[in-house]
N, C-alpha and C positions, 0 to 999 in steps of 0.2 A: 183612257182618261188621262187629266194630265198629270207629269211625278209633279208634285210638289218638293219635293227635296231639291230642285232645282230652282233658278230665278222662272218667273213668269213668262211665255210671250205674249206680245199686247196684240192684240183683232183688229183693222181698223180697214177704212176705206168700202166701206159694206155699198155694194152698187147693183143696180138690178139690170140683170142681162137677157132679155128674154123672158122664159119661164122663168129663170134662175137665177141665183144671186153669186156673187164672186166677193170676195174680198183678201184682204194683203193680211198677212202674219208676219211679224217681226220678232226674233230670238234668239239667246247670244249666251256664252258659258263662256270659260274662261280659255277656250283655243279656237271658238272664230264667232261668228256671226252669221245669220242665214235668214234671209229673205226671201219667204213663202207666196206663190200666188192661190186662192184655195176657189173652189165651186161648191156650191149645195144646192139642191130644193127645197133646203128645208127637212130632211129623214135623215138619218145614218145610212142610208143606203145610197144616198144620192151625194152624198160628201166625200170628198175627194180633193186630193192635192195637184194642182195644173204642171207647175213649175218650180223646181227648187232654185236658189242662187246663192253661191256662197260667197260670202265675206260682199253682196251688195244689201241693196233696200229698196224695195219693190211701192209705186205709188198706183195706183186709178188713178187720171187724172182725170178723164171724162167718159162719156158713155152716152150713145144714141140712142138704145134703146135693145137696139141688135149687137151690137160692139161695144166692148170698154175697152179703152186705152189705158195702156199702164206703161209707167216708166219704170226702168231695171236701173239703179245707179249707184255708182262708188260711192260708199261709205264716207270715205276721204277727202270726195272732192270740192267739199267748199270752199269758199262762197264759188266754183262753179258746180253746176252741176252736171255730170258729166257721166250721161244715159244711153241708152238703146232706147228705141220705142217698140214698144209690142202691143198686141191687138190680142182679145180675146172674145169667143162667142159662149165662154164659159162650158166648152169640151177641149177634153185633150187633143184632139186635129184641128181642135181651128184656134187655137194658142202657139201664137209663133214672133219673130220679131221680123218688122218691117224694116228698120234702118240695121246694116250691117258696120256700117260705120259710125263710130260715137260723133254724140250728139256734144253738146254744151247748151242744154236747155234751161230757160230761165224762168221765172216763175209766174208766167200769166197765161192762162190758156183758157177756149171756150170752144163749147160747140155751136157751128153754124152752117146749118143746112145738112146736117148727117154728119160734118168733118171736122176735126180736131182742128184748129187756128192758134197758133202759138211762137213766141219768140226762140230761138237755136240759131247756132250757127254750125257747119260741118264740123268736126276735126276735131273737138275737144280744146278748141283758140281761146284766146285771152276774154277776160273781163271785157262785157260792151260790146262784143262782136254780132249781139242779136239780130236779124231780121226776121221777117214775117216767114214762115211756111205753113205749110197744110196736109192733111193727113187724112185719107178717105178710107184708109183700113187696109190698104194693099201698098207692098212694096214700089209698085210703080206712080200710084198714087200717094208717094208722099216726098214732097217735094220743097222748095226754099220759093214764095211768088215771087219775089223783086229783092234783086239786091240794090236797095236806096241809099247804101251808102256803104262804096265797096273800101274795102280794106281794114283794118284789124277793130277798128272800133264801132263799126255797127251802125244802125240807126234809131236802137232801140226801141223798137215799138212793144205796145202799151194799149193797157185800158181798151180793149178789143169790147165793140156794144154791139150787138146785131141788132136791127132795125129793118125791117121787112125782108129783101132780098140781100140787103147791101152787109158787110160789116164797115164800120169806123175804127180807125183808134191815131192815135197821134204817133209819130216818126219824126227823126232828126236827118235833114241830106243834109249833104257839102253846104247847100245856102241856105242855111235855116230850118228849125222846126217846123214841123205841120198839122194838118189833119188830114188824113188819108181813109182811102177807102178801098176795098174791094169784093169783085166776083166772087172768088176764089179761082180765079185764072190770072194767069201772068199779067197780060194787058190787060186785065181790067184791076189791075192793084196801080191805082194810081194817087197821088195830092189832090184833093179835092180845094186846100187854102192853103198860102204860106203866111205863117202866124209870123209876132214879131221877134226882130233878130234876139238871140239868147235867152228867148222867154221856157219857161216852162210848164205848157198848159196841163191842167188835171181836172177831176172830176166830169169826167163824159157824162152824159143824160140824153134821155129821148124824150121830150113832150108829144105825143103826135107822131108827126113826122120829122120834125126840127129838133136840133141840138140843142145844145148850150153846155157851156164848159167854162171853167176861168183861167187865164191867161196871166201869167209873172209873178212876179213878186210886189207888184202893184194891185195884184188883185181883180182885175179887168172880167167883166162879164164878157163873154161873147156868145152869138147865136149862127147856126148856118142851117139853110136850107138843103144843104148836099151839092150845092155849089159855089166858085168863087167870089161869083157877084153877091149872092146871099149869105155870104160868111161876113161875120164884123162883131163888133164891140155895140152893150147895149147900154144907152145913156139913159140915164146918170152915172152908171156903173162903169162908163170905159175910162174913170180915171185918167185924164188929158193930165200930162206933166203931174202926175201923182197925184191928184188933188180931187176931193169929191168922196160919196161913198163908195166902199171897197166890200166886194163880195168873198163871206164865208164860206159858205158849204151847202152846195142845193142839196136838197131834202126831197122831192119825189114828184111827180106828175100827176096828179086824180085824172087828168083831163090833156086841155092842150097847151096846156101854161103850167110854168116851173116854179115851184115854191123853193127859196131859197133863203138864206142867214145874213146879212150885212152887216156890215159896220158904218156906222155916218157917227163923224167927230162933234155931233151937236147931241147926236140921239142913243148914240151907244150902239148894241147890238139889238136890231128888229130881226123879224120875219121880212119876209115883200114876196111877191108874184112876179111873173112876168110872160108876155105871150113873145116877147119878143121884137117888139116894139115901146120907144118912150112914154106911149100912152099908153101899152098896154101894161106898163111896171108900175104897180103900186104897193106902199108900206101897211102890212096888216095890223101891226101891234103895237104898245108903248107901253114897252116895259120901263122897269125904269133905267136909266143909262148905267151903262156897266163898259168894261173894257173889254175885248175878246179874252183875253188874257185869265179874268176873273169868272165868268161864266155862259156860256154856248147852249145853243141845239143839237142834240147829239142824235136824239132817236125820233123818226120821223116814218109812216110808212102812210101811200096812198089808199085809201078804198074808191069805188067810182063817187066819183062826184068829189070827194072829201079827201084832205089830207089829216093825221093825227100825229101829234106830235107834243114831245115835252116842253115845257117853256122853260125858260128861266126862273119859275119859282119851283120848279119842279112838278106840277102837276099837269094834268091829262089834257091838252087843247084840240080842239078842232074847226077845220076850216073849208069852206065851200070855195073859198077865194077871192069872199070883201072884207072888209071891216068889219060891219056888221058881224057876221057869222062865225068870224075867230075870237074864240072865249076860252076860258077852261071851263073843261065838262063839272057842270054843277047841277044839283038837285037829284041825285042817284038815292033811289031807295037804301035806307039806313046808309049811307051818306057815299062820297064819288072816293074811287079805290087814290092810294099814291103808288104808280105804276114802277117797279123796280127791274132792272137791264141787265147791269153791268154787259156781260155776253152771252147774255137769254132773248133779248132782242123780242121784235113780234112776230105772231104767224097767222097766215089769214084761212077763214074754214071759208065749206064749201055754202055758207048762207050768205057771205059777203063781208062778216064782220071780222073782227079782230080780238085775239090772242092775245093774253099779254100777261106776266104775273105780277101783281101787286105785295108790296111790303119793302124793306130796308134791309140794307146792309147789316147783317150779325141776326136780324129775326128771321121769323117764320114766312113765309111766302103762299101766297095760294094763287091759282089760275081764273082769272076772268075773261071775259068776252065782252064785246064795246060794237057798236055797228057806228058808233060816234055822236050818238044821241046819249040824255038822261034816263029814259025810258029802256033802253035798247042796253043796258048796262048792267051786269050781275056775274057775282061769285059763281062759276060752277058747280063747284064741288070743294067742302074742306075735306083736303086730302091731306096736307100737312098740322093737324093738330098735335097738339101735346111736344110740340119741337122735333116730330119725325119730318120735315125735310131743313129745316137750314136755309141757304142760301142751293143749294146744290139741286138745283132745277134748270131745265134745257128744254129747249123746242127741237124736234128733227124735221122730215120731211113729210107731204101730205102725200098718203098712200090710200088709191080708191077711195079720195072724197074725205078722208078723217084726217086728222094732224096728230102727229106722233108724238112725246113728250115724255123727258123723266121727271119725275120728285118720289120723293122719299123713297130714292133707289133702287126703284121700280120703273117699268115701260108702260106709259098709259097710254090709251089713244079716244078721241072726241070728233066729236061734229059740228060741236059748237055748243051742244044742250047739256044738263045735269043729266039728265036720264041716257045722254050718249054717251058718257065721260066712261071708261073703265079699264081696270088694270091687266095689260096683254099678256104682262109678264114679268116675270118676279129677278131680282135682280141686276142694273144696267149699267154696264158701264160707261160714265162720262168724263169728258177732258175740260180743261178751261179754254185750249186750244183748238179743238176739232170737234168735228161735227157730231150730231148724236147717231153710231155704228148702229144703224139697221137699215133693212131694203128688203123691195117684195122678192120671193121665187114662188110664182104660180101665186097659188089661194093662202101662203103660206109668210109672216115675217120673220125673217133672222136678223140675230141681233149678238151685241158680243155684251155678254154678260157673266158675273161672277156668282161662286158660291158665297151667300149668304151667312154660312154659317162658321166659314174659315174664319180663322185668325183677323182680329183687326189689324186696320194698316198692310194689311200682304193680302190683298182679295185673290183669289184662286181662280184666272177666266175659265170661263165657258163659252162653248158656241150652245148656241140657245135657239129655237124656231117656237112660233106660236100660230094659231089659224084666228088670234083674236080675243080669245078670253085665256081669263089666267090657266083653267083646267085642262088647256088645250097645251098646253106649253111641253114643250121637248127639250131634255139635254141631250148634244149630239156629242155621239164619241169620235170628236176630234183629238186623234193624240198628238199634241205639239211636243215630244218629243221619242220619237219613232224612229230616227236616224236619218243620216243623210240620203240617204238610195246615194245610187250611181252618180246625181247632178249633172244631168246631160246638159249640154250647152251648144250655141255656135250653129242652129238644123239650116243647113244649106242643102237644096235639092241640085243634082247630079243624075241629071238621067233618069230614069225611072227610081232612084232611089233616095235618100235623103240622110246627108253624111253630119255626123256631132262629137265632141267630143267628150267621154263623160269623165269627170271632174273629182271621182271621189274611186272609191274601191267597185270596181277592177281595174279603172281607168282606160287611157287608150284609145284610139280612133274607130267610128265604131259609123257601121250604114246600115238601113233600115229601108223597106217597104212595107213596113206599118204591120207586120205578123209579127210572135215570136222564130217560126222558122227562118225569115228574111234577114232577123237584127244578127249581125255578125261582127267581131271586132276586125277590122282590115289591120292594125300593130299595136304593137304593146309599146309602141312610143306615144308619151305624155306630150297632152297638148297643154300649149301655157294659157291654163286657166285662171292664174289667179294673176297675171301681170297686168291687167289694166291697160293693155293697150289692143290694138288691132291684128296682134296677131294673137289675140283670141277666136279669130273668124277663121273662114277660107277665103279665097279669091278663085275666081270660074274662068278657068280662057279657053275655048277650046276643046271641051269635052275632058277636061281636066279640072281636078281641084286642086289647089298648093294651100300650106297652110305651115307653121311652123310649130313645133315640136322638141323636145331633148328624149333622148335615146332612153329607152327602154333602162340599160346598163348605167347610165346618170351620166353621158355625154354631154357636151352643151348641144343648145338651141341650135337647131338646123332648118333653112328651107326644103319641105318635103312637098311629095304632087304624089296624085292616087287616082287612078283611076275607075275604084270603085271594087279592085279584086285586092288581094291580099298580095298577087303577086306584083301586082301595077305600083303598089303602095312605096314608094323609097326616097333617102334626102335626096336631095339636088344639090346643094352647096356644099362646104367644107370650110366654110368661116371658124366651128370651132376650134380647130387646127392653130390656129394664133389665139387661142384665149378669147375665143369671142361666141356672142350666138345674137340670132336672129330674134329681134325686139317687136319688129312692126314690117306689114309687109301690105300689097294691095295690086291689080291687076288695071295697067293703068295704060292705052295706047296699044294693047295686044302685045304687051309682055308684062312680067311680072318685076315689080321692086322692091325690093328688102332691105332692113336697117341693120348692119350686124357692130353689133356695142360691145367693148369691151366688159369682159367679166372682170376684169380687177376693178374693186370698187376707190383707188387709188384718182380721190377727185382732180388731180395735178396733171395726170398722163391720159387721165383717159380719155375715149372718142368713140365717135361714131360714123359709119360709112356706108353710103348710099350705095346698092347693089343694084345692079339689070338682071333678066334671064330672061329665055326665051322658054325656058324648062326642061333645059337640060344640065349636067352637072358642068360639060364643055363650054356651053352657050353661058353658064355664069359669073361675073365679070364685078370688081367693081366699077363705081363712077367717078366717088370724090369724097372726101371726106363733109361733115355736116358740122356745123357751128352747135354742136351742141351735144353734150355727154351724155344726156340721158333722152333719147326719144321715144314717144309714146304711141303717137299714129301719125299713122302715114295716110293720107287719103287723096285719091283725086276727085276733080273739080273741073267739069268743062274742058280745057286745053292745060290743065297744071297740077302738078301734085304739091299737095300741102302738108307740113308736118308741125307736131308739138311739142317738144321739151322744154329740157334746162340745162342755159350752158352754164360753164363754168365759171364766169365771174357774176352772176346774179345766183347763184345753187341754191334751191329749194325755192324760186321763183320761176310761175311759169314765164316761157316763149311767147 
């Protein structure tokens, strides 16, 4: 169980793999910090630790169903973020990292068609460096699709929508912003429209089959069919020389037409429609005129047919898509709820209607259900009376057909009826930040929850599983702090074996064919595990691994090569010899290259120097020295190798 005499670790990114669930653990004492990846089914028998990492922070960031993706990443390195990507199928052999070289991954990503789509660039590079790549779960399958705008600043792509086959999202080339599209193959990542010069379009949407999105700081509606001729600005909305209404914020699709927020300087802020056509844009509401400034449409979600959304006076509306039809919901037995958000938001069951909890700010709150009728509208269940929930209620995600949910500190889960509403499990923890931490394994939901009856203000987690009702419910002995094991790190296959370094006590380079009789340490030399750069890896050339290291006896950083026995295993360079050691290293054109940095930390003299080898001690040589004192990775790229640090007159600014 866990000590409490310790700070807590917090549960989070709960993702369902398979039978099974996975999720991240984060936790930290006063000499480092360690980022857990974990699996269960649901039992204590089935729970278990995938991967440890020290001094990073382990994220899910998607998952197909059979695979979750998770990023591994420096603690430090904001605002980049500067990751591995691994894959997990939620067992210890099929958890492994796909990129060996760091990433600088940015914060948008989505699945489309089984594959992770997301903005990176190689090398750990500057701010803005993003382009598009992809990630199918395997090392050779994950790749950069187009570089649309080469050199240090990117194209930043964005706002990734999937829509049948195709993904969208907007990019920046050399001439201009756009709307791009692709496969998920090289050639088919192409511009689908080039938008106007310095504009900056947002809010992507799918009506149908057609887009729509707005355009500058003018506000511009646009629509596109998926091609150039059918891409443009929709009038009234395209704002010629500034002037006319300016579109806010679309709001959702029931159908083949986009409800969206404007502003017109006669009318204020309305509603309006539109298929995408002048004829087919019309204004559904008259409120009374207000400024954007003063008050907006913020929560909005489709059902078929209907859109529901809050108006400006605050209460519950719905619309089919005329005039006529768009009202606020009135005539609800013993009278129509006032629908409260902040970031509770709504969730839709599986009879078609909608989720949502009713009440204010500082009160009590309960859960309704809407199909967007007067009739179709009722309290499910008072579950927070007597002021047992507050404000502190959340929607998670629909698991087999029921929608998941906390209040009153509890995990409920529903169907949409009173009689389906009930409490799965007792205890939950929620963020105002992140999602509500549960997911299926098998017949069974885990969730990260607390003891109840700890101390207030210092909730005590739990990993928690239920099969549905409260009696069913299991505390899992999860010990979050159990020590570090070994922290193996760096698993590159070599032959029939697969070579790591592990990180913690006993240390040392260490190869495996997956028995305990096969794992054996090849040296008791330290690999730099905690530098943050690329010679945390190896490099493959040849029937050889090289990888860098400092000596057993507390030598500096040396480039060493192993060939997989104990006797193969030895440095190759002699850089530490002048006060120096190997920083970052990578196998690039059929030899290997290494950065050997000075150890004096003397920011005035020092430097660093580009190395060749063929891998031998003979064959290694420097090149030249590098514009920069402290480097971090080395990587190649096509026909070039690229590298990251900080020189000396910018220090403590990246390259």
């Amino acid at each position: 169980m866990v000590d409490t005499q310790v700070p807590p670790a917090s549960l989070f990114n709960f993702t369902s793999v398979g039978s099974r669930a996975v999720f991240a653990v984060g936790r930290s004492d006063e000499a480092e910090s360690v980022g857990e990846l974990w699996t269960t089914d649901g039992t204590d028998a089935g729970t278990e630790r995938l991967r440890a990492f020290v001094g990073m922070e382990v994220h899910v960031v998607g998952s197909n169903g059979r695979i979750a993706f998770v990023l591994v990443s420096q603690r430090e390195s904001y605002p980049l973020i500067l990751s591995t990507l691994w894959r997990t199928d939620g067992t210890a052999a099929g958890t492994y990292a796909i990129t060996q070289s760091v990433l600088t991954f940015f914060d948008n990503a989505v699945i489309h068609r089984g594959a992770l789509v997301f903005s990176a660039c190689a090398g750990g590079t500057t701010i803005g460096c993003g382009e598009p790549w992809v990630s199918d779960g395997t090392a050779g399958g994950t790749r950069r699709l187009r570089d649309i705008t080469p050199g240090d600043f990117g194209s930043d792509p964005r706002e990734f929508l999937s829509v049948g086959d195709r993904l969208y999202f907007f990019a920046t080339a050399p001439d201009g912003p756009g709307l791009w599209q692709t496969d998920l193959t090289p050639q088919g990542t192409r511009r689908v429209a080039l938008l106007p010069p310095y504009s900056v379009p947002r809010d992507l949407k799918a009506a149908g089959e057609r887009l729509f999105f707005i355009v500058g700081k003018e506000n511009s509606l646009w629509t596109s069919d998926g091609t150039a001729e059918g891409t443009g600005p929709v009038p009234p909305f395209d704002r010629p020389r500034g002037r006319g209404p300016a579109a806010l914020l679309l709001l959702g699709a029931p159908g083949e037409s986009e409800f969206f927020t404007g502003f017109d300087p006669v009318l204020g802020v309305q509603v309006y429609r539109t298929d995408g056509t002048p004829g087919g844009t019309r204004r559904l509401t008259s409120f009374p005129r207000v400024e954007p400034t003063e008050a907006e449409v913020k929560e909005a979600i489709p059902l078929p047919g209907r859109l529901l959304f809050v108006g400006l006076d605050g209460q519950l509306w719905s619309s089919t898509g005329s005039r006529a039809s768009t009202h606020p919901l009135t005539g609800c037995e013993g009278g129509c709820p006032v629908p409260y958000f902040g970031y509770r938001g709504f969730s839709r069951v599986a009879s078609g209607g909608l989720l949502f909890f009713e009440g204010k700010v500082g009160d009590d709150v309960e859960p309704w259900v809407t199909n967007g009728t007067a009739a179709g509208t009722r309290r499910l269940l008072e579950i927070c009376a007597n002021g047992s929930c507050g404000t502190d209620v959340l929607f998670g995600p629909v698991i087999g057909g029921r929608v998941l949910f906390a209040a009153a500190q509890d995990l409920w889960s529903t169907d949409g009826t009173a009689a389906g509403t009930r409490r799965v499990g007792e205890g939950v923890q929620i963020s105002d930040q992140d999602p509500l931490p549960v997911a299926a394994a098998g017949s069974r939901l885990v969730f990260a929850g607390f003891d109840k009856s700890g101390p207030p203000g210092y909730p005590i987690p739990r990993l928690k599983s239920s099969a549905g009702t409260l009696r069913s419910e299991l505390v899992l002995s999860l010990s979050l702090r159990d020590g570090q094991g070994s922290n193996p790190t760096a698993f590159t296959a070599l032959g029939d074996d697969v070579l790591f370094f592990a990180c913690s006590e006993p240390g040392g380079i260490w190869k495996t064919r997956g028995t305990p009789e096969t794992t054996v340490r090849l040296t008791d030399a330290e690999g730099l595990c905690n530098s943050g750069s690329t010679a945390q890896t190896f490099g493959v050339l040849g029937g050889v691994a090289y990888f860098a290291a400092f000596g057993s006896d507390g030598s500096p950083g040396e480039a060493w090569r192993t060939d997989g026995t104990p006797e193969g295993t030895w440095p190759i360079s002699h850089v530490g010899a002048d006060a120096k050691y190997v920083s970052a290293l990578t196998v690039f054109q059929g030899k290997l290259f290494f950065v050997a940095e000075d150890l004096d930390g003397d920011v005035s003299t020092k430097h660093s120097t580009l190395w060749s080898s063929d891998g031998t001690a003979a064959g290694s040589a420097p090149l030249f020295d590098l514009p920069a004192i402290y480097v971090f990775y080395l990587s190649a790229f096509e026909d070039a190798l690229y590298f990251e640090g900080e020189n000396r007159e910018s220090f403590g600014n990246f390259l």
